[in-house]
ZATORDO-88268 format. One record per residue (C-alpha): x, y, z. Coordinates in steps of 0.1 Angstrom, whole numbers, plus 5000, padded with zeros to 4 digits. Layout:
N
+------+------+------+
:    X :    Y :    Z :
+------+------+------+
:    X :    Y :    Z :
...
+------+------+------+
This chain:
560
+------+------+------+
:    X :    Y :    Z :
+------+------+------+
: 4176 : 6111 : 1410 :
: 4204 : 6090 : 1403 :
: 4225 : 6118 : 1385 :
: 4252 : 6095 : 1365 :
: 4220 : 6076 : 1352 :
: 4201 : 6108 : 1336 :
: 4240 : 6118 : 1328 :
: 4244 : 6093 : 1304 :
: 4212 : 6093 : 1296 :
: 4214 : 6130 : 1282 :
: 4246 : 6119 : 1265 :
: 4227 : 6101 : 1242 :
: 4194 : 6121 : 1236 :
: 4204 : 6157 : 1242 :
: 4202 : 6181 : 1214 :
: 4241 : 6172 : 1197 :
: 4256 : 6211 : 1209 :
: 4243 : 6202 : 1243 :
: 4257 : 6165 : 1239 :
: 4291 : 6175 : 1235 :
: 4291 : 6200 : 1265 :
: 4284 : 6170 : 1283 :
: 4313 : 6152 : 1268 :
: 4334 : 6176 : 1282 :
: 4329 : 6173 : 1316 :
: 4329 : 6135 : 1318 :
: 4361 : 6131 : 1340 :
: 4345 : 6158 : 1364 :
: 4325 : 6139 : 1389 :
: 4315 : 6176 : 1408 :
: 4302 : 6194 : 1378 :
: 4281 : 6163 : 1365 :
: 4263 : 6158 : 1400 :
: 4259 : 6198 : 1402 :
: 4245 : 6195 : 1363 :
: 4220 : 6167 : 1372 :
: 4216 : 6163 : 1409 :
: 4179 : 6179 : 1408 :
: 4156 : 6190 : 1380 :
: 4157 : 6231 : 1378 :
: 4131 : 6239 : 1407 :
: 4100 : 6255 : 1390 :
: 4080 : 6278 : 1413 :
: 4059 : 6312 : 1411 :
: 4089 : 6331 : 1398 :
: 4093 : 6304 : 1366 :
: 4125 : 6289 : 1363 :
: 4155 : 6301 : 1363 :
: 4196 : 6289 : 1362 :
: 4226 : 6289 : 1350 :
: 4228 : 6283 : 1312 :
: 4242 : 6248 : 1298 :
: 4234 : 6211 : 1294 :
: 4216 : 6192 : 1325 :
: 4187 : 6189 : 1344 :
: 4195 : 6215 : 1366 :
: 4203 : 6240 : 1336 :
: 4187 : 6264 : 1312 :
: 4186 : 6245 : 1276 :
: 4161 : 6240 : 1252 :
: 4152 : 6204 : 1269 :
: 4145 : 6219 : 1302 :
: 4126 : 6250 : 1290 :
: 4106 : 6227 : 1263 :
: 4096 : 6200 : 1296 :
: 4083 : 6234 : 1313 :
: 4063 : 6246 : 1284 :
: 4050 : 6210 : 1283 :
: 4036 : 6212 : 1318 :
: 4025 : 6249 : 1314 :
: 4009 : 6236 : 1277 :
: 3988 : 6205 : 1298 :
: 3976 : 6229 : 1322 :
: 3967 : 6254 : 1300 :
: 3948 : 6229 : 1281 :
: 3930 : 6212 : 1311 :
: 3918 : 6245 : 1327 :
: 3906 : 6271 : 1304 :
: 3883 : 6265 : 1275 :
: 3889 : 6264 : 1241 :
: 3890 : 6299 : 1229 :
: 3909 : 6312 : 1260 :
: 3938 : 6284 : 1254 :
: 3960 : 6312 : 1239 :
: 3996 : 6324 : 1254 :
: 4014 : 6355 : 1248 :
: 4055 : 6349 : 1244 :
: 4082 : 6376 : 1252 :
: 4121 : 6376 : 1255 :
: 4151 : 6398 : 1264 :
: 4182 : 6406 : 1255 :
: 4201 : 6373 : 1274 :
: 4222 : 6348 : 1257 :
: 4199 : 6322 : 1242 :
: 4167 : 6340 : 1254 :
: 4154 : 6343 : 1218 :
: 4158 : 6305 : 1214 :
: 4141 : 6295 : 1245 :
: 4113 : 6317 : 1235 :
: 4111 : 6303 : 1200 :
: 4111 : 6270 : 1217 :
: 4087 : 6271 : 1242 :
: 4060 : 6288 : 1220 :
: 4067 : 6260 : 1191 :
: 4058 : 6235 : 1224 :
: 4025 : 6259 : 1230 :
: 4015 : 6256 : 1194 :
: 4021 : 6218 : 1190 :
: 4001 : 6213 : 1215 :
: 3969 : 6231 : 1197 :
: 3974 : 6265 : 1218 :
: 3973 : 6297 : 1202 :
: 4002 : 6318 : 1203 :
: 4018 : 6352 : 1202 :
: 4049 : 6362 : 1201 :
: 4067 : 6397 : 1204 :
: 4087 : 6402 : 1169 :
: 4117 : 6418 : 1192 :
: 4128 : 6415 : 1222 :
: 4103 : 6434 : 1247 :
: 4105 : 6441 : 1282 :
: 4086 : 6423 : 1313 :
: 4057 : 6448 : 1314 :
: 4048 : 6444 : 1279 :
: 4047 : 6412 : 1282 :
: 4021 : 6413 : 1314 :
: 4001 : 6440 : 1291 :
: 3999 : 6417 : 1261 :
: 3983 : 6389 : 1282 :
: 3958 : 6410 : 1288 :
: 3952 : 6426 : 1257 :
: 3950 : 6394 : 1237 :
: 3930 : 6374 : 1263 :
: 3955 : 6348 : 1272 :
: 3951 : 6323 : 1296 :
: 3994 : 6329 : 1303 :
: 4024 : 6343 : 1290 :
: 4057 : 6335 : 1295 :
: 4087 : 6361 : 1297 :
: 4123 : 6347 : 1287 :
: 4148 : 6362 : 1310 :
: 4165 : 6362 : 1341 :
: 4160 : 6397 : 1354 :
: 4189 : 6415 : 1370 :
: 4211 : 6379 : 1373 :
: 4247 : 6376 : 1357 :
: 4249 : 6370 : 1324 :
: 4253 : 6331 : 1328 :
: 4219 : 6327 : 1339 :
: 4187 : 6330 : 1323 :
: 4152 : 6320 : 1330 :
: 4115 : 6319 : 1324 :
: 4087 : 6340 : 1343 :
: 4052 : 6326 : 1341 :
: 4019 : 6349 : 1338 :
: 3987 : 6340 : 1345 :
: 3956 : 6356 : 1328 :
: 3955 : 6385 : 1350 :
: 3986 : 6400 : 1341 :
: 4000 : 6386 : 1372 :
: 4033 : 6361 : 1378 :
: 4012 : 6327 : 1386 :
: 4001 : 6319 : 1418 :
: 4014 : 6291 : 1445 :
: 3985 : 6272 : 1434 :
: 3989 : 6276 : 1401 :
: 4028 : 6269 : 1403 :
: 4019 : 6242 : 1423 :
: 3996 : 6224 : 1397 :
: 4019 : 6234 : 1366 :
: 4046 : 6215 : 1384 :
: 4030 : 6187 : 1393 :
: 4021 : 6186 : 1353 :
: 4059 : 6194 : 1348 :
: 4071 : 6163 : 1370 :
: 4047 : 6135 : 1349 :
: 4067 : 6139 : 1318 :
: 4101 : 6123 : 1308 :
: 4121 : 6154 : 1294 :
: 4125 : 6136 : 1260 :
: 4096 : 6113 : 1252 :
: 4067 : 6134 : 1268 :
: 4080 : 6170 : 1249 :
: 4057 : 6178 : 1215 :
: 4083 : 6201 : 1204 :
: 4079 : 6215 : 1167 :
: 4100 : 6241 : 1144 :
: 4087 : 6276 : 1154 :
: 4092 : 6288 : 1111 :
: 4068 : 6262 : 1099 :
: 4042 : 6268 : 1123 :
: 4049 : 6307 : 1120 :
: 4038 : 6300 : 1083 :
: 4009 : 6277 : 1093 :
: 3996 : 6306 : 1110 :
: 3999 : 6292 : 1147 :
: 4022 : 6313 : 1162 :
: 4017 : 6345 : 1153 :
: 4034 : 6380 : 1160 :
: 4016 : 6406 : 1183 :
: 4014 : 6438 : 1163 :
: 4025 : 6468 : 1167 :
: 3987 : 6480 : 1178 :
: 3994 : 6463 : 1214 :
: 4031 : 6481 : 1216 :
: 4015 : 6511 : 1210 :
: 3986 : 6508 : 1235 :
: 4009 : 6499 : 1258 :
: 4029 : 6529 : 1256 :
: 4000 : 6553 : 1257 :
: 3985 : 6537 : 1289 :
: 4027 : 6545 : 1305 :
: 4015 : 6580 : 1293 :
: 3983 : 6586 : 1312 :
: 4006 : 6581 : 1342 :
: 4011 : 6619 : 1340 :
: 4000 : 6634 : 1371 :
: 4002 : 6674 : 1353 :
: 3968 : 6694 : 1359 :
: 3956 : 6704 : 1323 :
: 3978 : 6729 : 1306 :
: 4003 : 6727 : 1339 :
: 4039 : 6737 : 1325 :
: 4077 : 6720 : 1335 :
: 4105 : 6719 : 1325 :
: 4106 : 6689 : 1299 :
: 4144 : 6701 : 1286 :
: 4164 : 6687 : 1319 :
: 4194 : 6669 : 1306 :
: 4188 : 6633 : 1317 :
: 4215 : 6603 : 1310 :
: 4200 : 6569 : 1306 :
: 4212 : 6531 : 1303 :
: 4194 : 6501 : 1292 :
: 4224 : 6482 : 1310 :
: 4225 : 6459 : 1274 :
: 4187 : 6450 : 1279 :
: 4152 : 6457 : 1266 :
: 4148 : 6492 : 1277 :
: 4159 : 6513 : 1250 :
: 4131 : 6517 : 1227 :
: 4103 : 6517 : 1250 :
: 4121 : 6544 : 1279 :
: 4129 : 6564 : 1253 :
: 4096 : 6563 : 1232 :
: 4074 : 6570 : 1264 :
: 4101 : 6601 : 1272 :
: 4102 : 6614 : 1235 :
: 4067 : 6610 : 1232 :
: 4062 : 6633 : 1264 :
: 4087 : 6660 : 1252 :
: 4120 : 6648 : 1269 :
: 4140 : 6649 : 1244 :
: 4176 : 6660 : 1261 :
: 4187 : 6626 : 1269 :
: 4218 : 6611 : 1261 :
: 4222 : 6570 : 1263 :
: 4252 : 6556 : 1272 :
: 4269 : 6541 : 1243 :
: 4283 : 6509 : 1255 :
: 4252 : 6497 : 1274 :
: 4229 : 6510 : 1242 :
: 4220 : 6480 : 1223 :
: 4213 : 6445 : 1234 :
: 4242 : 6425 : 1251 :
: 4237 : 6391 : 1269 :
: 4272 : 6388 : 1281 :
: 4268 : 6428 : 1301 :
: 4304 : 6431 : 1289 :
: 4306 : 6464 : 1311 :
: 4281 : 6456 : 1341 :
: 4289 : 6420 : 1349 :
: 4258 : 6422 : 1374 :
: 4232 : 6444 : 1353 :
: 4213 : 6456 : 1383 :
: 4206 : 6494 : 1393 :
: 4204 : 6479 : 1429 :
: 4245 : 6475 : 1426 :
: 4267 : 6506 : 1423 :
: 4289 : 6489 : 1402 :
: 4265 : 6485 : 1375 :
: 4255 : 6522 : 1377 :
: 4295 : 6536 : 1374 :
: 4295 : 6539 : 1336 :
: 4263 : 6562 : 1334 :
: 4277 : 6576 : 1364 :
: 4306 : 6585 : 1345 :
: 4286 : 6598 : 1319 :
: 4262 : 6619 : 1341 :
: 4294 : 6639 : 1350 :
: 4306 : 6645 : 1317 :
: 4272 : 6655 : 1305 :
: 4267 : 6676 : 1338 :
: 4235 : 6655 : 1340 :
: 4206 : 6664 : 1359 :
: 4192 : 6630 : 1364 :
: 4210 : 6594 : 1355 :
: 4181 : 6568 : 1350 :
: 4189 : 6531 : 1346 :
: 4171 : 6499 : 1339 :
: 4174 : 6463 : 1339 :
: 4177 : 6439 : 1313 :
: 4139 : 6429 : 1315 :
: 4130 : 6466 : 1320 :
: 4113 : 6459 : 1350 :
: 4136 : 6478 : 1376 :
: 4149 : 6512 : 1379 :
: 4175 : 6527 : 1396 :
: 4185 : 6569 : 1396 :
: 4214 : 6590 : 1408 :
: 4206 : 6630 : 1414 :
: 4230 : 6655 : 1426 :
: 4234 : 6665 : 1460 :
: 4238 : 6699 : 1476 :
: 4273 : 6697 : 1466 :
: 4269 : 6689 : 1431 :
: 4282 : 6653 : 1436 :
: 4260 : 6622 : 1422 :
: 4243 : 6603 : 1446 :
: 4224 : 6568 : 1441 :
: 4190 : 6567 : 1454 :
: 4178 : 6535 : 1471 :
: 4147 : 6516 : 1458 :
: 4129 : 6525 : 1492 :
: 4141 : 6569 : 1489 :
: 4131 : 6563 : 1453 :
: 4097 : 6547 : 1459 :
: 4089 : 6571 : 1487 :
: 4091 : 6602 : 1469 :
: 4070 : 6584 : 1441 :
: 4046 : 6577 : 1465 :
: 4044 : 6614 : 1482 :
: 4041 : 6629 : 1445 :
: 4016 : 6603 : 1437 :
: 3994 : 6613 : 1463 :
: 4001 : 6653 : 1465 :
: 3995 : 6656 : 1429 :
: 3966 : 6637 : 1429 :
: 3947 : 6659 : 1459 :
: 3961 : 6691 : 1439 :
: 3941 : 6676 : 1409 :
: 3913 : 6666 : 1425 :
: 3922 : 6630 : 1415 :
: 3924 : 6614 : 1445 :
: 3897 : 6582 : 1446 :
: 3878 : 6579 : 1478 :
: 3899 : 6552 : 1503 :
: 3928 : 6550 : 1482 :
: 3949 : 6523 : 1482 :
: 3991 : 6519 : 1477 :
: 4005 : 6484 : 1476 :
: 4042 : 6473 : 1496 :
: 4060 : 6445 : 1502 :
: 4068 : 6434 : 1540 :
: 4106 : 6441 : 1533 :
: 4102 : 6474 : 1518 :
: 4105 : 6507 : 1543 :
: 4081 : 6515 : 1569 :
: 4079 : 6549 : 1565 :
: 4060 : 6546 : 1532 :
: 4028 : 6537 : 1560 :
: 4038 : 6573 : 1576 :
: 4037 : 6589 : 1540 :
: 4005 : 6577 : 1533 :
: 3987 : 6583 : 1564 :
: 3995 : 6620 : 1561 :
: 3974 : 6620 : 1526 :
: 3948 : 6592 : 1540 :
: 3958 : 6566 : 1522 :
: 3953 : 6526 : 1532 :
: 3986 : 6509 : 1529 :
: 3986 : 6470 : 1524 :
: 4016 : 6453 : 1533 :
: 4020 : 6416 : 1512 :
: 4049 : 6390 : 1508 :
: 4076 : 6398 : 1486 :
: 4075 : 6399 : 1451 :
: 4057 : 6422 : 1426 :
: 4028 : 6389 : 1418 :
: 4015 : 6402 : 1453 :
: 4011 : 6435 : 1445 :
: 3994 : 6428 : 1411 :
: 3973 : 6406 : 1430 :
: 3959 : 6430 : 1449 :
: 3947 : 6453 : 1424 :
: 3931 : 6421 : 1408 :
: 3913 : 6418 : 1445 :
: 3901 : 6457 : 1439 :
: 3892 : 6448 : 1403 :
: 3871 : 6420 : 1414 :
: 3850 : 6446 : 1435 :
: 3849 : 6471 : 1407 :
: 3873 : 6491 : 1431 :
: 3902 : 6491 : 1407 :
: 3904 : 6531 : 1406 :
: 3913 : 6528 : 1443 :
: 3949 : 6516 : 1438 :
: 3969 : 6547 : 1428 :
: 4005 : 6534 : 1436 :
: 4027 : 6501 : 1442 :
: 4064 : 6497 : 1449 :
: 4093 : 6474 : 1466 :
: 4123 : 6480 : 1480 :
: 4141 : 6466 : 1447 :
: 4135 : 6491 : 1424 :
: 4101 : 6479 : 1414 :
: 4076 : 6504 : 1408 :
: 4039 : 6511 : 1393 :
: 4015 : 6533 : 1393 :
: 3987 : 6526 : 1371 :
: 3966 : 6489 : 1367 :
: 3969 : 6485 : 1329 :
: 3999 : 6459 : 1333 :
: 4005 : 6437 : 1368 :
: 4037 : 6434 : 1374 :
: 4063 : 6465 : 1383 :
: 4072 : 6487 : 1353 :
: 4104 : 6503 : 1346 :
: 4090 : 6522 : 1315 :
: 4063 : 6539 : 1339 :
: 4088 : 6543 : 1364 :
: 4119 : 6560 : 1346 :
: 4086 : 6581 : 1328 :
: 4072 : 6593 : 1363 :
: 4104 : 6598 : 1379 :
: 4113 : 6625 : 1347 :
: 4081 : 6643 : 1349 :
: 4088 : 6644 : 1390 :
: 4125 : 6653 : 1389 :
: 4109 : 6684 : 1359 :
: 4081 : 6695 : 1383 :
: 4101 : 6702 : 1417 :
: 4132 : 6715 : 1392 :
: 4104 : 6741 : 1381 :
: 4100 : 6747 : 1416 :
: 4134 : 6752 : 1423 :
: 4137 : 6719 : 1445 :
: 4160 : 6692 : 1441 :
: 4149 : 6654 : 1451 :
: 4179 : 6648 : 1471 :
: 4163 : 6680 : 1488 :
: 4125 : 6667 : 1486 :
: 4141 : 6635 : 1504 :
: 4156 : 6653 : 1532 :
: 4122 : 6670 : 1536 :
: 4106 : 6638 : 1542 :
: 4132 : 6628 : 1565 :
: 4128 : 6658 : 1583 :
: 4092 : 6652 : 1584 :
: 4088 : 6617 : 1594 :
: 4121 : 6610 : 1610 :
: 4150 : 6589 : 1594 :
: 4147 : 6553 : 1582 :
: 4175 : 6532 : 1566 :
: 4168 : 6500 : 1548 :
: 4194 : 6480 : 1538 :
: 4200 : 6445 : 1520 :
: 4228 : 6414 : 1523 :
: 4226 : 6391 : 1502 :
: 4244 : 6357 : 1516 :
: 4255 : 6330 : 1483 :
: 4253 : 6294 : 1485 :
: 4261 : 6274 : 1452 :
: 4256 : 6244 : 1442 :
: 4237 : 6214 : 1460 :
: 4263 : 6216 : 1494 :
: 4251 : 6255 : 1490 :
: 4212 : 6242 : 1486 :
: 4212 : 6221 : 1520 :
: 4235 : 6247 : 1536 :
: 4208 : 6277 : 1530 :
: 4185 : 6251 : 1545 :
: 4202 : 6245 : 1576 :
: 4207 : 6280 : 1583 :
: 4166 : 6290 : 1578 :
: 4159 : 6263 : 1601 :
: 4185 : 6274 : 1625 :
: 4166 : 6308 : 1628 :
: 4138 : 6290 : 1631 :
: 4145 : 6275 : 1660 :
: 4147 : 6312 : 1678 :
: 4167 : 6337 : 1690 :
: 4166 : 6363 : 1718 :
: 4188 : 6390 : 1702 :
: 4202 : 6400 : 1668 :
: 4228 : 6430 : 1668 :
: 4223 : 6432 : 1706 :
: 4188 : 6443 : 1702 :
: 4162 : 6422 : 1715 :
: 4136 : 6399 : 1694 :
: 4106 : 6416 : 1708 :
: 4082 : 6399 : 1678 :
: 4090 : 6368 : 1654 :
: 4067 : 6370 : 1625 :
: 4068 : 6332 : 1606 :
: 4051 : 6336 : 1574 :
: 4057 : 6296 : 1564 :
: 4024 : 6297 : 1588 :
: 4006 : 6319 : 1567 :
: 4006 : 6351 : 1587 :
: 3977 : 6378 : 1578 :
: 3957 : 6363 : 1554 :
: 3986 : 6358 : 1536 :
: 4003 : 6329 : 1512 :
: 4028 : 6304 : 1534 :
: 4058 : 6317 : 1522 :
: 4097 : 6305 : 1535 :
: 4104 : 6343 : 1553 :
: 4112 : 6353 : 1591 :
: 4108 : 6382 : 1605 :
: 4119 : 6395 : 1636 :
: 4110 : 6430 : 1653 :
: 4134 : 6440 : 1672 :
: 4137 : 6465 : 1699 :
: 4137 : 6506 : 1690 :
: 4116 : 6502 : 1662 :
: 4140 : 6483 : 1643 :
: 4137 : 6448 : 1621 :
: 4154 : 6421 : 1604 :
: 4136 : 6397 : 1572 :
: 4155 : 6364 : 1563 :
: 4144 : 6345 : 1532 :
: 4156 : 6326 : 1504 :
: 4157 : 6342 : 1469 :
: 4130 : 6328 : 1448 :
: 4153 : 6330 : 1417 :
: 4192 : 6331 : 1430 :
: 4211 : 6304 : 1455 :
: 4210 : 6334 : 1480 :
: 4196 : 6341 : 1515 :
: 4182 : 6377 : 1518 :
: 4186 : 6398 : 1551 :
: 4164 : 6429 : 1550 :
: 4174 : 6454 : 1578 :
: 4154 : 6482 : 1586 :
: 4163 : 6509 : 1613 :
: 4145 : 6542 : 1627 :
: 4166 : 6566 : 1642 :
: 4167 : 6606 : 1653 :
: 4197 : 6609 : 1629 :
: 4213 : 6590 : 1598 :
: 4243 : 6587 : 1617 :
: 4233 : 6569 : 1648 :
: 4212 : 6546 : 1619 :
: 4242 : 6539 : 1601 :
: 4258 : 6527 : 1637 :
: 4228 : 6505 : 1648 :
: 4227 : 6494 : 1610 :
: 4262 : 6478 : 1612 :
: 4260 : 6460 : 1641 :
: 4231 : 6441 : 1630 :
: 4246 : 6434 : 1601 :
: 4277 : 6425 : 1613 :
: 4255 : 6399 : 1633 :
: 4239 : 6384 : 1607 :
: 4275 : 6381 : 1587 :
: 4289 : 6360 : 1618 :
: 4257 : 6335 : 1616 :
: 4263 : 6331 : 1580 :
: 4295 : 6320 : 1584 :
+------+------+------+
């Protein structure tokens, strides 16, 4: 792309706000090649980018060519009663514009559409597709990102983010068009009052929230105790009403929400990174777990799709549970209530990523349960319970979850679930408190049981097109080998761009290392990052910790 071309180019047909933030940066060489030096990549996770004017930039131009593309395939491969797309958004700067604007795109284009009247998380999004039959759905939002970024995930009928090939044949639509002259764009009012967008009612909300419900895993008439005092943060997203309609609705009424991260915020003005994966984002309802003398502090992200928790420890201090310690006593509740119950399907079935922790297989195994291990992101695990609903096998899937947080444990949505999450952690924290157990104590069982396994993440940035080619360089660097990483030996390197075990090419290494250990490289789908997964096996957390920070260590120098 010739940048300074499309540069001036935008100058003169941009939307005018957009126009004049290109004006400003005319005498800044650097910024207008970083604004215009590619078109914003478009993939199975959507799009997603920094927010401004450009090619390579969230604005209404660059989410209207998208909903073009999506709008030409929709049209093209499904009939004409299934050409419908459900349309959600969160609580990010601009998000309810984008959405308005890609779902006026939908309807000029003769696709009917539906459209959340409020901001709604992720999972009710992936619901709604199937509820109302869609063909896709697109949710406005970029996740866990800073606030200057925002995005746009892409469903498929299933529930499901899209697949490769269907990302592959939506961009392909996406790169035909000229981002002005190949755009049907329309006002969203007028066609709201033509009748084609439409809202989805309150019916679907409601369904949805009951199906977060039968997630119980109680025997009839079993008591807990529902009054443990439980602090909770939406971190400024689309968490509040939903978390705390699933948790009143189920008699956990004692929580308090922490004020300044209550309503929705784009700009996070207290958790500049509104992830429960980062401590810093967690401090305030930290802070207010202590005043409250809290039991449990539950947090989500703006999308409502992640959840993080701090307990106390023996010592009455807060402690932040990992997305692996958190998904592992999910799972070995899921499972131990369900034989209790007599719920347990034959050859049941839990769902993990390759990065997430290893002990999960030695978890399940104990209660005879299959684990599959797929690529990561959530879309994989989704898919699977499609492959078991394909089979009429769908009751066999009784629990999914990644090391980020992401968590589910029914089949009624197809993507992970923060409002079933932060509604089946409750009822588990209430069920061992009746018992008298804490799950900082429940997770040093496990460790005592299956030995101890840390997991850890870096995350490596790299902005900006130098920071693009750099990231490729360094993949293609540890794909040319290596014998040793941390001063343990390679004994295994996995290369899934090959399409290991029946599963999608995807741009991830793996290496095994020696002592049961292992290392993951990949690019972030969504962020200008490289992702190093360490996971380590040891007798004690302490000689983990050690082995943990020389790898790591390691991997910082190669970075450099």
């Amino acid at each position: 792309m010739d940048f300074n071309a499309e540069y001036r180019r935008w100058l003169t047909a941009a939307d005018p706000d957009l126009a004049e933030q290109l004006r400003q940066i005319e005498n800044d060489p650097a910024a207008i090649e970083d604004a215009f030096y590619r078109d914003l990549a478009f993939g199975t996770g959507g799009l997603r980018g920094v927010i401004g004017a450009g090619t390579n930039r969230m604005n209404v131009h660059t989410v209207a060519k998208a909903s073009q593309g999506l709008a030409n395939y929709v049209n093209a491969a499904f009939p004409e009663g299934k050409r419908k797309i459900a349309v959600s958004y969160d609580s990010r700067i601009k998000s309810d514009v984008f959405s308005r604007e890609a779902a006026a795109v939908f309807a000029m284009n003769g696709i009917e559409v539906f459209i959340y009247p409020q901001l709604m998380p992720t999972p009710c999004l992936s619901y709604a597709v199937r509820a109302l039959d869609c063909a896709a759905g697109i949710m406005v939002t970029a996740s866990h990102n800073p606030a200057k970024y925002n995005g746009y995930k892409v469903y498929g009928p299933d529930g499901c983010q899209i697949t490769t090939e269907a990302a592959a044949v939506i961009l392909g639509e996406i790169e035909k068009l000229d981002v002005f002259a190949d755009v049907k764009r329309g006002d969203f009012d007028a066609l709201m009052a033509e009748g084609r967008i439409r809202w989805i009612g309150e019916d679907v909300y409601t369904a949805f929230t009951e199906e977060v419900k039968k997630q119980s895993l109680l025997a009839p008439g079993e008591e807990i105790d529902r009054d443990v005092a439980i602090v909770y943060t939406p971190l400024n997203g689309t968490g509040l009403k939903p978390v705390l309609r699933a948790l009143t609705e189920s008699g956990f009424t004692n929580v308090t929400v922490v004020k300044e991260q209550e309503q929705p915020d784009g700009n996070f003005p207290t958790c500049p990174y509104p992830n429960p994966e980062i401590r810093e984002a967690m401090a305030l309802g930290m802070d207010y777990a202590r005043r409250c003398n809290a039991d449990l502090l539950l947090a989500t992200d703006p999308d409502c799709d992640r959840c993080g928790i701090a307990v106390k420890d023996e010592h009455g201090e807060y402690v932040l549970l990992t997305g692996n310690e958190t998904g592992m006593l999910l799972l070995d509740y899921v499972c131990a209530r369900r034989i209790a119950n007599g719920t347990m399907p034959k050859d049941p079935v839990a769902v993990k990523t390759i990065v997430t922790i290893d002990m999960a297989e030695r978890i399940a195994a104990k209660y005879g349960v299959q684990v599959i291990n797929v690529l990561t992101g959530f879309k994989f695990i989704g898919e699977q319970i499609g492959f078991l609903e394909k089979k009429g096998q769908e009751n066999r899937y009784i629990f999914g979850f990644e090391e980020s947080y992401g968590y589910l444990s029914g089949t009624y949505v197809r993507d992970k679930d923060a409002v079933d999450a932060a509604f089946l952690i409750c009822e588990m924290f209430a069920w061992y408190r009746t018992r008298g157990i804490s799950l900082k104590q429940r997770l040093d069982q496990l460790y005592a049981e299956f030995g101890f396994c840390l997991n850890t993440l870096y995350s490596f940035e790299f902005d900006g097109s130098a920071g693009f080619r750099k990231m490729q360089d360094l993949m293609a660097s540890f794909r040319a080998g290596t014998e040793r990483i941390g001063g343990l030996a390679v004994e295994q390197a996995l290369d899934y761009s090959l399409g290991l075990d029946g599963l999608p090419k995807s741009d991830v290494l793996k290496y095994r290392l020696a002592g049961n250990c292992s290392v993951v490289v990949r690019p972030s789908g969504t962020e200008p990052k490289l992702k190093t997964y360490i996971s380590v096996s040891a007798p004690t957390r302490e000689e983990a910790a050690a082995t943990e920070k020389v790898i790591a260590e390691d991997l910082k120098r190669r970075m450099k």
